[in-house]
N, C-alpha and C positions, 0 to 999 in steps of 0.2 A: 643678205648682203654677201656679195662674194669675195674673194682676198684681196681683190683689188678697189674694198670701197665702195660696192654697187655701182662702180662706174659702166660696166658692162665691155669689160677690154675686150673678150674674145670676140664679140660683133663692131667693132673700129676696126677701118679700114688701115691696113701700113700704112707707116709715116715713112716719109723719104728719110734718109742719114746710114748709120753705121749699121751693118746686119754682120752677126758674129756667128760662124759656122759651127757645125756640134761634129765635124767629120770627126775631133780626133774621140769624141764620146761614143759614135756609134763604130770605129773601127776598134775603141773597146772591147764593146759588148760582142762584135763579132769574133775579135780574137778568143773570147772566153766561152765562144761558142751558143751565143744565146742568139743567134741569126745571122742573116746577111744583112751587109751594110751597099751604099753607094757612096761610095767613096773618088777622089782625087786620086789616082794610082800616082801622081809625082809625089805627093807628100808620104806614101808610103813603098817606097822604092824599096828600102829594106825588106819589110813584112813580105812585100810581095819576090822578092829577090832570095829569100830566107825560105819560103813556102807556107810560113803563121798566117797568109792571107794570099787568097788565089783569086785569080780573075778568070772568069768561069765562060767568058765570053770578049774578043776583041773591041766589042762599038765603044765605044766614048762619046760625050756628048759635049757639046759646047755650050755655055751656058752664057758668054758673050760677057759676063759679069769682071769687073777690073777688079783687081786689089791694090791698097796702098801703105807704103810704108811711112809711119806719121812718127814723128815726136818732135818734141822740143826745139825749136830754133837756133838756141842756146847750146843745145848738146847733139848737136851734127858730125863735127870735130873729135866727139868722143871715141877713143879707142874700138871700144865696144862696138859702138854704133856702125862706125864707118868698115866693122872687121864684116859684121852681120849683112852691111847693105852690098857687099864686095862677095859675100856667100851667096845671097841670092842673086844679084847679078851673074853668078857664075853658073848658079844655076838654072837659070832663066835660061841662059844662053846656052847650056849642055843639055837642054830639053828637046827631045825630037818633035813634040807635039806643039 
């Protein structure tokens, strides 16, 4: 039986829904020098502005894939929230890519 029950998860094909990225895990490992990583160079604007992570080659790829910002109905209006969606709006829009 495997961890998952003998259900046989790694041979199921994806299910449609949320898929949760590991870039900030593998731009880790690469910071700590245990490999390269493929990364989002917007989310690491610093690292790469800084020199702790280099981009070794111009291409980029489009992966065509949306993100979205989710929460509560109820806390839209929140401080917080509306401070964070006004940050990435801004940065959305001061994105050359």
């Amino acid at each position: 039986m495997d961890a998952h029950g003998g259900r046989g998860f790694l041979g199921n094909a994806p299910r449609p829904g949320l898929t949760l990225s590991t870039d900030l895990h593998e731009a880790r490992a690469a910071l700590e020098g245990y490999g390269v990583a493929l990364l989002t160079p917007r989310f690491f604007r610093f690292e790469l502005a800084t020199g702790s992570l280099i981009q070794p080659f111009p291409l980029l790829s489009r992966s065509g894939r949306k993100f979205w910002l989710v929460y509560p109905k109820g806390r839209r209006n929140r401080p917080a929230i509306r401070k964070f969606r006004a940050f990435l709006l801004d940065e959305i829009a001061a994105d050359p890519g």
